[in-house]
Backbone as a chain_set.jsonl record, in Angstrom:
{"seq": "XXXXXXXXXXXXXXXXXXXXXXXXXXXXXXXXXXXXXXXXXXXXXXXXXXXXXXXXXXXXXXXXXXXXXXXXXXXXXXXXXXXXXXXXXXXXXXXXXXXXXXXXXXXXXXXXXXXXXXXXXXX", "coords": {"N": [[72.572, -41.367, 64.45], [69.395, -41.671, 63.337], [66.043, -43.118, 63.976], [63.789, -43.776, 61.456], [60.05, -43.979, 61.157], [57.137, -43.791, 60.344], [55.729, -41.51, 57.801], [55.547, -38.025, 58.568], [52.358, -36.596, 59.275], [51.698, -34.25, 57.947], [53.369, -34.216, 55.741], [52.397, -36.048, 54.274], [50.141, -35.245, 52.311], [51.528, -34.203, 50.618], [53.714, -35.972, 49.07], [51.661, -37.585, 48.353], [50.58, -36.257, 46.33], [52.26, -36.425, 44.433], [52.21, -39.229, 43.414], [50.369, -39.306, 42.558], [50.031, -37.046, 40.563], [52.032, -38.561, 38.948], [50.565, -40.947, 38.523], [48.702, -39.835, 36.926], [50.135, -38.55, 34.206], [51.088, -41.139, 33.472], [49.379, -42.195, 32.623], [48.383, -40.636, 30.436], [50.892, -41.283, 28.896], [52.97, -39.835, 29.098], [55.551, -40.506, 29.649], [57.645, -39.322, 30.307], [57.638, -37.165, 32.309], [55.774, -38.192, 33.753], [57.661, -39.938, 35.0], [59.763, -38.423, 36.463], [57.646, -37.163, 38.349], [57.739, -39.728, 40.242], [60.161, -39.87, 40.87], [60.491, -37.433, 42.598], [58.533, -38.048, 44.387], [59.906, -40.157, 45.317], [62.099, -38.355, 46.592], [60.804, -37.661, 48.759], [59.801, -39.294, 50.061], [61.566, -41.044, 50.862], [63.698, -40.886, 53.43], [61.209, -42.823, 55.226], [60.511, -45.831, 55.845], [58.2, -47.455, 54.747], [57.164, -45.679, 52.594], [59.251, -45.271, 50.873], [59.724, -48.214, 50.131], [57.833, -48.35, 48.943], [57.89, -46.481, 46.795], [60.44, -47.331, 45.353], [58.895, -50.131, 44.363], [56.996, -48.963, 42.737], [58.85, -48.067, 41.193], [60.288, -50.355, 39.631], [57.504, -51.845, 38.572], [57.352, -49.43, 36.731], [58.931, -49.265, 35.391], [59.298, -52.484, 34.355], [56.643, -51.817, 32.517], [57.149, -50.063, 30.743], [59.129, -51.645, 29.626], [62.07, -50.926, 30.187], [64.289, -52.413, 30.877], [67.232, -52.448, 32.112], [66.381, -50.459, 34.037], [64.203, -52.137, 36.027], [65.991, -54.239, 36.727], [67.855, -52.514, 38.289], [66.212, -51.785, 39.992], [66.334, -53.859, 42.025], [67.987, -54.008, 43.612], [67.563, -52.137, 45.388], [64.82, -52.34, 46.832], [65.445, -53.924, 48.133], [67.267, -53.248, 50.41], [66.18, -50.586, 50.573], [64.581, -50.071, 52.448], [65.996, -51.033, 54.574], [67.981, -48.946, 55.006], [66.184, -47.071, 55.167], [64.966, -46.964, 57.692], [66.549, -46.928, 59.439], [67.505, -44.573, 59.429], [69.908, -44.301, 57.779], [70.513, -42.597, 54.808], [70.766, -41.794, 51.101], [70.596, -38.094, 50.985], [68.739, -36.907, 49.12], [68.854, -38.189, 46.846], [67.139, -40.009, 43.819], [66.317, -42.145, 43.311], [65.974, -43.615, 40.719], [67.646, -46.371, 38.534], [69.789, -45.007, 36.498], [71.006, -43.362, 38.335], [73.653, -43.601, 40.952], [72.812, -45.447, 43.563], [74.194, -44.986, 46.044], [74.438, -42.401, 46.301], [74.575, -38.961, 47.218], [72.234, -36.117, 46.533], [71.353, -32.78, 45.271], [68.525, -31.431, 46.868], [65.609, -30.248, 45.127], [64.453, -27.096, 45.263], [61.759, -26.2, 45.368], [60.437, -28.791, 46.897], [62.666, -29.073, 49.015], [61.981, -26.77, 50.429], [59.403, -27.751, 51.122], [59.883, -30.19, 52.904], [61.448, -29.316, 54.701], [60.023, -27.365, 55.771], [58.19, -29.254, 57.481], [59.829, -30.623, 58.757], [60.25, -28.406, 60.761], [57.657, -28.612, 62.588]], "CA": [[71.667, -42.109, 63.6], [67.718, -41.598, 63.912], [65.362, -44.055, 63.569], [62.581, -43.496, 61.179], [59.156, -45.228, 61.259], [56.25, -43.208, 59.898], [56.095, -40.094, 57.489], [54.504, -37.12, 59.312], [50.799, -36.334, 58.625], [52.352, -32.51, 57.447], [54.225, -34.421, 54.782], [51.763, -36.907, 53.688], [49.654, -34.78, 51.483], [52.73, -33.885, 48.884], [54.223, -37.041, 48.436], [50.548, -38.535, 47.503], [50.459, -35.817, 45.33], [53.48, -36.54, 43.555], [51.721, -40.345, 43.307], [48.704, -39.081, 41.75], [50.669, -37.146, 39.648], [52.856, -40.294, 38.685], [49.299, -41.899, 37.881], [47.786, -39.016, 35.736], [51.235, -38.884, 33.196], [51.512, -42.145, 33.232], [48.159, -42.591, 31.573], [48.57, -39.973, 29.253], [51.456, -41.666, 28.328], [53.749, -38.75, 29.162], [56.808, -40.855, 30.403], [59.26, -38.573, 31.545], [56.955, -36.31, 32.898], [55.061, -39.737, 34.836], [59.026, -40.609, 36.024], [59.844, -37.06, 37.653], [56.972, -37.904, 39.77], [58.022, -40.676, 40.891], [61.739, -39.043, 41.211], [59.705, -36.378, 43.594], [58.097, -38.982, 45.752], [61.301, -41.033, 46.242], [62.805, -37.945, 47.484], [59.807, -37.166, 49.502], [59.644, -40.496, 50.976], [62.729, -41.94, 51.123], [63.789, -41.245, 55.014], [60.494, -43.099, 55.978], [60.287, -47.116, 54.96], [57.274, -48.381, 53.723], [56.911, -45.255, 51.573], [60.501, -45.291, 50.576], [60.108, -49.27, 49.47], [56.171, -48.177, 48.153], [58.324, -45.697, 45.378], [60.828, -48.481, 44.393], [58.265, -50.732, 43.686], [56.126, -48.347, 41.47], [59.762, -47.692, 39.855], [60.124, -51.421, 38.816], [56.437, -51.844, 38.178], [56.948, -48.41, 35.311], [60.235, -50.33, 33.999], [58.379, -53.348, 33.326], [55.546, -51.264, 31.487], [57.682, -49.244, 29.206], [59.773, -52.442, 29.15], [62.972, -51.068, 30.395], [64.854, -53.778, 31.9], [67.704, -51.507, 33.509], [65.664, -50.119, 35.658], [64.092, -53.292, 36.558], [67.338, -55.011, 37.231], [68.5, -51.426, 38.98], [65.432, -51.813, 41.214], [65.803, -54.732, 43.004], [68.623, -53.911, 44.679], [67.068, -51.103, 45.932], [63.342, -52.766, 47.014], [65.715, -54.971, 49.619], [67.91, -51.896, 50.83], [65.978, -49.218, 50.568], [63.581, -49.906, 53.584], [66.266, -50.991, 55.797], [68.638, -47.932, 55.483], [65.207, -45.617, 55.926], [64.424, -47.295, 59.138], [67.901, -46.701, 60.506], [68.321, -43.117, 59.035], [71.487, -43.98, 56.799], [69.881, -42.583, 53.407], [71.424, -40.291, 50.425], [69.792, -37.755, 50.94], [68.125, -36.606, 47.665], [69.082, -39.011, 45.934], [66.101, -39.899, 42.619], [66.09, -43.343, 43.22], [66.367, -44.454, 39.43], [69.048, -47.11, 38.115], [70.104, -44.058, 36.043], [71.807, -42.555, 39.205], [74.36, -44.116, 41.619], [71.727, -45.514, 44.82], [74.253, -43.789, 47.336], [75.169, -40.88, 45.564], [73.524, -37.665, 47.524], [71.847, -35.316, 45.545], [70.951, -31.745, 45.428], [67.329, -31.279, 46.924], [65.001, -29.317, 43.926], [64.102, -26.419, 45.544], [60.651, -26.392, 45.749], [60.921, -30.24, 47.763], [63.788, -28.709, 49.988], [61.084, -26.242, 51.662], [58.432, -28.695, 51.929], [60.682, -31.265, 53.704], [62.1, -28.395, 56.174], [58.693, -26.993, 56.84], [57.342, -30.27, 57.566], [60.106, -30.917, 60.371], [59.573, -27.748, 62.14], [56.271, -28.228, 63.519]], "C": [[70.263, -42.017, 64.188], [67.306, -42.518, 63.215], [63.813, -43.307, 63.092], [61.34, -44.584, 60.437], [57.667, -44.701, 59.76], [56.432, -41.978, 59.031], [54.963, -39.163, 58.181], [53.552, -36.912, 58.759], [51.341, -34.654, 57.261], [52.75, -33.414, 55.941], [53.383, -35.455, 53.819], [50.821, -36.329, 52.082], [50.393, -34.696, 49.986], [53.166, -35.128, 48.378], [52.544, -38.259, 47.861], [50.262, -37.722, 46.306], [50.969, -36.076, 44.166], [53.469, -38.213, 42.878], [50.811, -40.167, 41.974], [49.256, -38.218, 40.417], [51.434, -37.849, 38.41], [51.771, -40.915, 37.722], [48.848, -41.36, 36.383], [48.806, -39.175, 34.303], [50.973, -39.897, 32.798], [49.915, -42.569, 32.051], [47.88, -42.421, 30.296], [49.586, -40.263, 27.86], [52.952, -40.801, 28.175], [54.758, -39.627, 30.196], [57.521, -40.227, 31.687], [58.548, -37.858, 32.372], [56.406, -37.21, 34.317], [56.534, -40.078, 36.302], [59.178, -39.896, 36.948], [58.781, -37.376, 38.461], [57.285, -38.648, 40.542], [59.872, -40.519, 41.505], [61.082, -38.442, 42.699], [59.205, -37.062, 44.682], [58.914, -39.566, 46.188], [62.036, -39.506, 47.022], [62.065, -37.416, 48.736], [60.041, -38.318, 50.949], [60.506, -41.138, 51.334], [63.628, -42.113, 52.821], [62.616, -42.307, 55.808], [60.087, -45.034, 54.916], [59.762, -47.761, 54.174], [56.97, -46.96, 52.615], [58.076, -44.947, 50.665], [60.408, -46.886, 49.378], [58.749, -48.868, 48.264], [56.948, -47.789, 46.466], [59.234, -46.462, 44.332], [60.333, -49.514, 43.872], [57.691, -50.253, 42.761], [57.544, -47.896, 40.348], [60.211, -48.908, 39.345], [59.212, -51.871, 37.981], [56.57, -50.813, 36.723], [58.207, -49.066, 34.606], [59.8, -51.323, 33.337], [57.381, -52.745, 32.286], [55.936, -50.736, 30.074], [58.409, -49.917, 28.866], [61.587, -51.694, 29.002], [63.636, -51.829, 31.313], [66.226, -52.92, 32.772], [67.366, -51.136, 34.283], [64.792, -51.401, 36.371], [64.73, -53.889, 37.268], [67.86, -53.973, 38.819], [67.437, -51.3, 40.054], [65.71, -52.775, 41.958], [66.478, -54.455, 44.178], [68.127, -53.04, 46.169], [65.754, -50.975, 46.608], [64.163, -53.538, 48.08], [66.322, -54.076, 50.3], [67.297, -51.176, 51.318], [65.173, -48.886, 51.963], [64.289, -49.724, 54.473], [66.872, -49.309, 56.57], [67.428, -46.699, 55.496], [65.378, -45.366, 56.972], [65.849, -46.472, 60.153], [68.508, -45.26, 60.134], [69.439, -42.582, 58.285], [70.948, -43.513, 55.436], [71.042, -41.944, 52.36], [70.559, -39.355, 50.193], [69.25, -36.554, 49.671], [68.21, -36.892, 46.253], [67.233, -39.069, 45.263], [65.519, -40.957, 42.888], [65.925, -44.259, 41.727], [67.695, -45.387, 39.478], [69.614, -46.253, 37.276], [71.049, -43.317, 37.192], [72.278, -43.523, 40.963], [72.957, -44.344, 43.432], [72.392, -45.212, 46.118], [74.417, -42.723, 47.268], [73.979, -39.882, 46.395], [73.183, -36.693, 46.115], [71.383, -34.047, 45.82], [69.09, -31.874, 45.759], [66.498, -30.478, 46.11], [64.482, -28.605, 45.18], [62.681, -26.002, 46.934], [60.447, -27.785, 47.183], [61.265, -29.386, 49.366], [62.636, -27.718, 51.061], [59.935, -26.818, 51.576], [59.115, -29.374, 52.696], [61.254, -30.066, 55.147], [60.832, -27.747, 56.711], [58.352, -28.248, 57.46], [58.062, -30.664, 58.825], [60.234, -30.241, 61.009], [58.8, -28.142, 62.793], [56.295, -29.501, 63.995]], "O": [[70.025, -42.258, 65.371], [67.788, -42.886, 62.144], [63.015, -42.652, 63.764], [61.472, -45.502, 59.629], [57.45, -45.198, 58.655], [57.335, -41.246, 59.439], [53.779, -39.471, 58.315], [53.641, -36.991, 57.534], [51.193, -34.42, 56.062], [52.147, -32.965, 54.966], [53.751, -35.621, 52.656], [50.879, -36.927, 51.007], [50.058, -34.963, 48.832], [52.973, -35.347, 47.182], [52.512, -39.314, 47.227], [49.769, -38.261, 45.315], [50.396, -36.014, 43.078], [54.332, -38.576, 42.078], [50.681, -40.712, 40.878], [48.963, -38.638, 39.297], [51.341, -37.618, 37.205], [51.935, -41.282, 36.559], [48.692, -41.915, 35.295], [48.366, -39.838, 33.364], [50.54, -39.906, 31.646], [49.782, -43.133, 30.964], [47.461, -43.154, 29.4], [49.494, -39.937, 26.677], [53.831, -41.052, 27.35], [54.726, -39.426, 31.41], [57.787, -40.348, 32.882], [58.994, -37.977, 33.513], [56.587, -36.955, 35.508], [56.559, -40.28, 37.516], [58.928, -40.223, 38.108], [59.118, -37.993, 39.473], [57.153, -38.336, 41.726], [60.458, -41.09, 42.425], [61.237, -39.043, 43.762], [59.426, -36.697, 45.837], [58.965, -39.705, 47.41], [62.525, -39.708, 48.134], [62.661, -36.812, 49.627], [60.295, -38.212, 52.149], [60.292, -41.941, 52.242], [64.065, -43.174, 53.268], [62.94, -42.68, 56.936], [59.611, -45.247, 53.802], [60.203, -48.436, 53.243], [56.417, -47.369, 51.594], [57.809, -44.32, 49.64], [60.816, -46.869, 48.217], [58.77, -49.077, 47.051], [56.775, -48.384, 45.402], [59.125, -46.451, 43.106], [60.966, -50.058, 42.967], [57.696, -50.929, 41.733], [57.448, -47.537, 39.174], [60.73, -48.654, 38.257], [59.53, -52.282, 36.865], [56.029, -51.211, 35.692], [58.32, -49.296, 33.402], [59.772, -51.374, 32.107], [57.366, -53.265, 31.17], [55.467, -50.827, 28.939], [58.902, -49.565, 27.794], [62.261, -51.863, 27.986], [63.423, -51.771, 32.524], [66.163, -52.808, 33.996], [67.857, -51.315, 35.398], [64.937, -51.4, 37.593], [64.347, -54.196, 38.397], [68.121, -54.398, 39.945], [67.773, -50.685, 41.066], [65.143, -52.545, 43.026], [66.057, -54.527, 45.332], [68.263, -53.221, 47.379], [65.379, -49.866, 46.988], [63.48, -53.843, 49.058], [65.643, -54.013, 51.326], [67.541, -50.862, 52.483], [65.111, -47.771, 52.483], [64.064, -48.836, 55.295], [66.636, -48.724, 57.627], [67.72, -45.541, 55.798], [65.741, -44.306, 57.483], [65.92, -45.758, 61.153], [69.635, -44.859, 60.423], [69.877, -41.45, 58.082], [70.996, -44.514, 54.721], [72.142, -41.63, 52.815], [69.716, -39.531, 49.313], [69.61, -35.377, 49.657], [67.924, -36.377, 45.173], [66.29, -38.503, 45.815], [64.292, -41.004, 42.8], [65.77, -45.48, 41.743], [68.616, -45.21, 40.275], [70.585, -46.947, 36.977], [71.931, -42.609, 36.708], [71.489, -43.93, 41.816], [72.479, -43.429, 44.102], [71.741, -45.127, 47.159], [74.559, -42.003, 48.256], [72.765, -40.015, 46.24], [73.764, -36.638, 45.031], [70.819, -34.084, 46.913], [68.398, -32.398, 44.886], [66.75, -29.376, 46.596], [64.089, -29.294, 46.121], [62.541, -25.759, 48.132], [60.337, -27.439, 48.359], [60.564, -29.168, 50.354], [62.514, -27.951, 52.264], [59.139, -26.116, 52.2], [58.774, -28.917, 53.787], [61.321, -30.307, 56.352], [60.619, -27.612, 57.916], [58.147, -27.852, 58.607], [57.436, -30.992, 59.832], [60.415, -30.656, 62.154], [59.144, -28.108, 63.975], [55.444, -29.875, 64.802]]}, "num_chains": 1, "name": "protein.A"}
């Protein structure tokens, strides 16, 4: 079990991308497109705590907006959880983080992701 605190500087850039992304959709009004962002950053961030709990809050925060209450409900659990098992390294790892998909269930890493996340812990 590793303990994780911080996300590396290397890794910081993409997962704000995948924020700002999140933001721009979301404005436009482009839902699904807005969510996958926020899919992309939970799997970005999810080994590292406060940006792990940061992504389940912005995924309750877009349930309230579009006024889905499943995912609302399906967040909370996951806003008290989600930090601890960062910290302590137990995660699934690539899991989405939606109430749409089981919150231990592993998941296939998308591709693209999978070699940012492995470059990022070489160096």
């Amino acid at each position: 079990m590793s303990i994780h605190t911080t996300v590396p500087e290397e890794l910081k850039p993409f997962y704000q991308h995948e924020l700002i992304e999140y933001r721009n959709a979301f404005y436009k009004k482009h839902y699904q497109v807005s969510w996958r962002h926020l899919e992309r950053a939970h799997i970005l961030g999810q080994p590292y705590p406060y940006e792990h709990t940061a992504v389940h809050w912005k995924m309750f925060c877009f349930g309230i907006k579009v006024k889905n209450f499943k995912e609302v409900i399906g967040q909370i659990p996951r806003l008290l959880v989600g930090g601890i098992k960062s910290f302590v390294g137990h995660i699934p790892v690539g899991n989405t983080g939606g109430a749409n998909v089981p919150p231990l269930k592993p998941m296939e890493i998308p591709e693209d992701l999978a070699v940012i996340i492995n470059n990022t812990k070489a160096k």
